[in-house]
SEZALO-265072 format. One line per 4 residues: number of its first residue (from 1); for each residue x, y, z of C-alpha. Coordinates in Angstrom, 1 decimal, always signed. Each point is the difference from the previous one (the first is absolute). Layout:
! residues N
NUM) X,Y,Z  ... .
END
This chain:
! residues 316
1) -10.2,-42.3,-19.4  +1.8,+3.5,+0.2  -1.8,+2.4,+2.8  -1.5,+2.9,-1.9 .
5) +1.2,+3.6,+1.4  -1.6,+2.3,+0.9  -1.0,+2.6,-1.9  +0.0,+3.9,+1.2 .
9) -2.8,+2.1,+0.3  +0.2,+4.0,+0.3  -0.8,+1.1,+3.4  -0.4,+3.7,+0.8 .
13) +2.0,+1.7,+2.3  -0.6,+3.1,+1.7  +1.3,+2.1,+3.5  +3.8,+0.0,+1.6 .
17) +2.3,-2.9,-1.1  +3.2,+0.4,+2.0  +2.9,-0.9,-1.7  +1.7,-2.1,+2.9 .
21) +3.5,+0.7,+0.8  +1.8,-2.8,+0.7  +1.7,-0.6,+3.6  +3.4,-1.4,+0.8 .
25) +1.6,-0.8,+3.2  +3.6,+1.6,+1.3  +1.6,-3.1,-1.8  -1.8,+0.5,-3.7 .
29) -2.4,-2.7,+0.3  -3.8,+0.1,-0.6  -1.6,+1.2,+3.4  -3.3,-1.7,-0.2 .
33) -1.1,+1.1,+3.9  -0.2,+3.5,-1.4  -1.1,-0.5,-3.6  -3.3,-1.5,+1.8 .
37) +0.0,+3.0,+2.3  +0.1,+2.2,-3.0  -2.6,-1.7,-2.0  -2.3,-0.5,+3.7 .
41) +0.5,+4.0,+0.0  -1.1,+0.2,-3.7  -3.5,-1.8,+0.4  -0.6,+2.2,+3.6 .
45) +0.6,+3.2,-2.2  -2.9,-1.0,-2.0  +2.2,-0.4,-3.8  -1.8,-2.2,-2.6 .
49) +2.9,-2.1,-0.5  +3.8,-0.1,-0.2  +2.9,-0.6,-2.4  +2.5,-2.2,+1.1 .
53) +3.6,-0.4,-2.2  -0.5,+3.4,-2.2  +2.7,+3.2,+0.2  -0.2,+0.7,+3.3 .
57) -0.3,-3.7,+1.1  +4.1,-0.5,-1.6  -0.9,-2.7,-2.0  +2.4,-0.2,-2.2 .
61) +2.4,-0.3,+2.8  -2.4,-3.3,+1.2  +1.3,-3.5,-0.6  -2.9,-2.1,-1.7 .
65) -1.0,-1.7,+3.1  +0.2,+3.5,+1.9  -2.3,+1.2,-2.3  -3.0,-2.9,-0.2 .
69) +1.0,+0.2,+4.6  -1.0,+4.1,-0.2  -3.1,-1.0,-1.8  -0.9,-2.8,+2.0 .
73) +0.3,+2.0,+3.3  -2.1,+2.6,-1.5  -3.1,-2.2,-1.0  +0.2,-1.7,+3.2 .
77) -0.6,+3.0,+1.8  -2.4,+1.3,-2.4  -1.8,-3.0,+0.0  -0.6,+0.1,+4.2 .
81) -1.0,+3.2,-0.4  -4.0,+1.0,+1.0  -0.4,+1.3,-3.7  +1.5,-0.9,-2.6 .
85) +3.1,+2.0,-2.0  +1.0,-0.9,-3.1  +3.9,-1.0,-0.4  +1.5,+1.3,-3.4 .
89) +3.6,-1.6,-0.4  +2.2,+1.4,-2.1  +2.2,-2.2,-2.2  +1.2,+2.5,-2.4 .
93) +3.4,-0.3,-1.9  +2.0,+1.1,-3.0  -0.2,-4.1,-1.1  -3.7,-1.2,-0.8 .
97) +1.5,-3.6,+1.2  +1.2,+1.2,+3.1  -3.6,+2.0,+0.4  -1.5,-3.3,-0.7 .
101) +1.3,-1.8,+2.5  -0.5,+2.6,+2.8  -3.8,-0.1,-0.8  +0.0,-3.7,+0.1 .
105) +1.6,+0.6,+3.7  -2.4,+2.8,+0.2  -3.1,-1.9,-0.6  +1.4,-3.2,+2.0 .
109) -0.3,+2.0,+3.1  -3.6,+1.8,-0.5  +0.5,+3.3,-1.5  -3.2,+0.8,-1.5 .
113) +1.5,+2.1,-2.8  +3.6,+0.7,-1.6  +1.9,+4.0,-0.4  +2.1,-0.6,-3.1 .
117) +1.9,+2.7,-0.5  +1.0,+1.1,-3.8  +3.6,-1.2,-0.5  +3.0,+1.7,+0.8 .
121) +3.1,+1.3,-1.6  -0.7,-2.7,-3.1  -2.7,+2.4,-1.4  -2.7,-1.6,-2.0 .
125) -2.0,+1.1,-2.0  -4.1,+0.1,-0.1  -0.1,-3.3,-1.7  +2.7,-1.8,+2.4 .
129) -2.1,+1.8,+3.0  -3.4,-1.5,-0.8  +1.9,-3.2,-0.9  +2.0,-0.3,+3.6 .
133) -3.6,+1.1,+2.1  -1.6,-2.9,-1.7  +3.1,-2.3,+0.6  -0.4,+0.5,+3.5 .
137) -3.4,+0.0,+0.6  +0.3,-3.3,-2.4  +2.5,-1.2,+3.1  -2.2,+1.3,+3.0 .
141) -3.2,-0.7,-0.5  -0.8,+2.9,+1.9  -1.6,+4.1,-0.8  +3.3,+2.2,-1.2 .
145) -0.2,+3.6,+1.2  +2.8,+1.1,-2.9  +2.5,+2.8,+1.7  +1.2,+3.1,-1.9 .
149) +2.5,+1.8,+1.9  +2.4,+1.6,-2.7  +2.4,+1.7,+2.7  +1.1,-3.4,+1.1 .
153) -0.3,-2.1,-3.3  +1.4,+2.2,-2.7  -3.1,-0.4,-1.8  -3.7,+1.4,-0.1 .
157) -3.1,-2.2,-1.0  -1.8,+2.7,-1.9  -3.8,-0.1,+0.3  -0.7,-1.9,-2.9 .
161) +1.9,-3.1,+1.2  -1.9,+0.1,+3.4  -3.0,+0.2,-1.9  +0.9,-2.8,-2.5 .
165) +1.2,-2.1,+2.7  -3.6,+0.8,+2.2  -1.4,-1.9,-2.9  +1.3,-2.9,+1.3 .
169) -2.9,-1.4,+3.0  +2.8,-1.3,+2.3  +1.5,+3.5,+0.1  -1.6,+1.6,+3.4 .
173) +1.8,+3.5,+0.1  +2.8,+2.3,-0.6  +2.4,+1.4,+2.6  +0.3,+3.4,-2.2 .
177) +3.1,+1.7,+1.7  +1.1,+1.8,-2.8  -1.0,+3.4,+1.5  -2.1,+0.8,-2.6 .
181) -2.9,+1.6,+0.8  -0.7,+0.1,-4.0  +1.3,-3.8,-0.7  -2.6,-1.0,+3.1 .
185) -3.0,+1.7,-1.2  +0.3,-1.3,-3.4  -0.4,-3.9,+1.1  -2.6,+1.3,+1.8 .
189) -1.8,+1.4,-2.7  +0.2,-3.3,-2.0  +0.6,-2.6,+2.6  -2.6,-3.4,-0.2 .
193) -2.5,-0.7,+2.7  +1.7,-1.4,+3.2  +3.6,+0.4,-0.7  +1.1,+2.7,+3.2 .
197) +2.8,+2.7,-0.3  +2.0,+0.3,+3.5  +2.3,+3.1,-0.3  +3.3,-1.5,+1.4 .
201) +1.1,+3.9,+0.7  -1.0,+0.9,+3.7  -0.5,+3.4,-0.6  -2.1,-0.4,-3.2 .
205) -2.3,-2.3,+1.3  -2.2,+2.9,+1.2  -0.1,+1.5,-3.5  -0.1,-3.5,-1.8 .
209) -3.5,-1.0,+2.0  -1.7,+3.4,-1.0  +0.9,-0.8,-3.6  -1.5,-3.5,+0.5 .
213) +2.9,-2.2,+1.5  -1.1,-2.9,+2.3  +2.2,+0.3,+2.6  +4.3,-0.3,+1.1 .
217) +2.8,-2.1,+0.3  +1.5,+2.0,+2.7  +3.7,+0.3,+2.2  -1.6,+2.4,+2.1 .
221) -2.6,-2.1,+1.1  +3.1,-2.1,+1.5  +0.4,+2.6,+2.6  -3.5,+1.5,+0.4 .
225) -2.7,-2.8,-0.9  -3.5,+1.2,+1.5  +1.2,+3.5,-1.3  +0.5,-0.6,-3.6 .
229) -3.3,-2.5,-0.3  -2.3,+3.3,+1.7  +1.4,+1.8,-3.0  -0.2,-2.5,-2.7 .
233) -4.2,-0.4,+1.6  +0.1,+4.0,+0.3  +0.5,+0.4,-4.1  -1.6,-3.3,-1.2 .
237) -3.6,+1.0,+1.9  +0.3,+4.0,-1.0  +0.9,+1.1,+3.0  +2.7,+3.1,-1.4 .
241) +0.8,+1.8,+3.2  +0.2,-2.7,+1.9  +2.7,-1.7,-2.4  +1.8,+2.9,-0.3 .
245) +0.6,+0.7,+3.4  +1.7,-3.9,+0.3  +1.9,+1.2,-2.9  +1.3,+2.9,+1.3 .
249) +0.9,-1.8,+3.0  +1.7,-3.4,-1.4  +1.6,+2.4,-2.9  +3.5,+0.5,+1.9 .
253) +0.2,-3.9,+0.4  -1.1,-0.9,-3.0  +2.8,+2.2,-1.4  +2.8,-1.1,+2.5 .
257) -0.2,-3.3,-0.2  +2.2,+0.4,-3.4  +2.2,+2.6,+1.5  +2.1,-3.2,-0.9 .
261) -0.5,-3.2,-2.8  -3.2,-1.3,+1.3  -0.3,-2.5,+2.4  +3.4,+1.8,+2.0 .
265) -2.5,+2.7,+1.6  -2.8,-2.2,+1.0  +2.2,-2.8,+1.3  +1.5,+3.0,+2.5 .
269) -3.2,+1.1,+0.6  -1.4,-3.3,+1.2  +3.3,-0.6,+1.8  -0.8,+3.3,+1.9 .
273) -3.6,-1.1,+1.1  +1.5,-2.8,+1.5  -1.8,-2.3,-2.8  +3.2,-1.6,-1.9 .
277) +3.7,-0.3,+0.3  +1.6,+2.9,-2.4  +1.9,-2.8,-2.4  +0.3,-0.4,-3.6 .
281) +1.8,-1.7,-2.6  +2.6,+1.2,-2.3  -0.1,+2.3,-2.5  -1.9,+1.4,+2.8 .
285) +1.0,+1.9,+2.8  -1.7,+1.1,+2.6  -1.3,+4.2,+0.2  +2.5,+2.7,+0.1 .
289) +0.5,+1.2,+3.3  -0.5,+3.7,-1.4  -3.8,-1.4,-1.0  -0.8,-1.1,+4.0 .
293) -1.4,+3.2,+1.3  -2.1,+1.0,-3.6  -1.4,-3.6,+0.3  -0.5,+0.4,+3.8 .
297) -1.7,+3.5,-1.1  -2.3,-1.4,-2.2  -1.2,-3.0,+2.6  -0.7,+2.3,+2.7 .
301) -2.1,+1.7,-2.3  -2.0,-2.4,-1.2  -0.2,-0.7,+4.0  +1.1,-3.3,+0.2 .
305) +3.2,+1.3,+2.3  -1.1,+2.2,+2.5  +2.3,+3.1,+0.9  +2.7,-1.4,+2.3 .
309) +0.3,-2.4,-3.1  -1.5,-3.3,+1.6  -2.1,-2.2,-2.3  -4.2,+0.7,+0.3 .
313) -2.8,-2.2,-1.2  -1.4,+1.3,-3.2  -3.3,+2.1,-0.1  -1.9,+1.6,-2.7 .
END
């Protein structure tokens, strides 16, 4: 008798998700010692879950088995944590098949939901959009938070494609990163009961949760964990001058870590608090040295290097 699958239920999803950068070692190779430091550092700062294998994790660079090891390593450390995090895996890809497989990886080590990002450089339309979400989530079994991030695709998922594709109850949320305040409000307006909108725009995410938004999928939250989640509580519970002080404050970070392609600027910036090795992988390279004393700049501002430029815990 053939096992019935499971079938995915929307879950809601709210606060800081930290879009994981992934970490190699001097040689290239996953560095799963500080990928668990990372994530252990993640769950301390207080974020509501992270997302493993996405942009700024280099995922397309990631062999299959990589990819399903990042995940892995991520769940097992959310997992021993004292609360729980959820673990959102992305598995996006230009092919649906290849997409498919990912989230069959994905769900095989215990992600509790998918990021399927809208395909790239192929450019489908509405109808092939809806038709490669459903494919996947068909695949993974798991909630699909759909990603629109037009600067790196080539293509924008207009509002009424979210909205159709929010119809669908497996569909938990949309990564809107089209920096649109306009394009956000709009699913907003319309969107179905339970289906969240995470700005995937650090800056906006401010803005986005006084128009309604549920929360972030964050790089900056990489650097500054506890920081961002204050300000992501700060605006969801009302609290205006308090949020916009942690604004004002995680502002120059937010905008240099893409001085450079994103995740070049983190990846230094970790590398400089002593977290990560300062590695990537072709096309890649890593930051400019003409960007080291902007990004230096904007870390002692945010506080986490003190003024003689050594490393500091982080405080709100």
């Amino acid at each position: 008798m053939k096992t019935q699958e499971p079938v995915a239920s929307r879950i809601h999803l709210s606060g800081v998700f930290t879009a994981l950068v992934t970490p190699f070692t001097e040689k290239g190779d996953l560095d799963e010692a500080a990928l668990r430091k990372l994530v252990r550092r993640q769950i301390a700062g207080g974020v509501a879950g992270v997302v493993p294998c996405g942009t700024t994790g280099e995922a397309v660079t990631l062999e299959p088995d990589e990819h399903e090891r990042v995940v892995a390593v991520t769940v097992e450390e959310a997992r021993g944590a004292r609360r729980a995090i959820r673990v959102v895996a992305g598995c996006g890809s230009s092919d649906t098949r290849k997409s498919q497989k990912l989230a069959e990886r994905c769900r095989k080590a215990g992600a509790d939901a998918l990021l399927v990002v809208t395909p790239y450089y192929n450019k489908p339309t509405p109808r092939g959009l809806l038709e490669h979400f459903k494919a996947v989530a068909d695949a993974g079994h798991l909630p699909v938070v759909a990603y629109n991030v037009p600067g790196r695709t080539g293509l924008n998922m207009l509002p009424e494609t979210v909205l159709a594709l929010a119809e669908d109850p497996r569909m938990c949320a949309v990564k809107e990163a089209s920096g649109s305040l306009d394009q956000a409000c709009e699913i907003l307006r319309h969107r179905p009961a339970g289906f969240s909108v995470l700005s995937g725009e650090d800056s906006l995410a401010l803005p986005m949760i006084a128009c309604g938004a549920d929360g972030v999928i964050a790089v900056v939250s990489n650097e500054a964990p506890a920081l961002l989640v204050a300000l992501v509580e700060a605006a969801l519970t009302g609290e205006r001058d308090e949020a916009a002080r942690l604004q004002a404050r995680l502002f120059p970070l937010m905008r240099a870590n893409f001085r450079e392609s994103n995740p070049i600027p983190v990846k230094w910036a970790l590398h400089r608090l002593g977290l990560i090795h300062d590695i990537l992988r072709l096309p890649l390279v890593p930051l400019s040295k003409g960007q080291h004393k902007p990004m230096e700049e904007a870390l002692k501002e945010v506080g986490l290097l003190d003024e003689a430029g050594n490393p500091v815990e982080e405080a709100s």
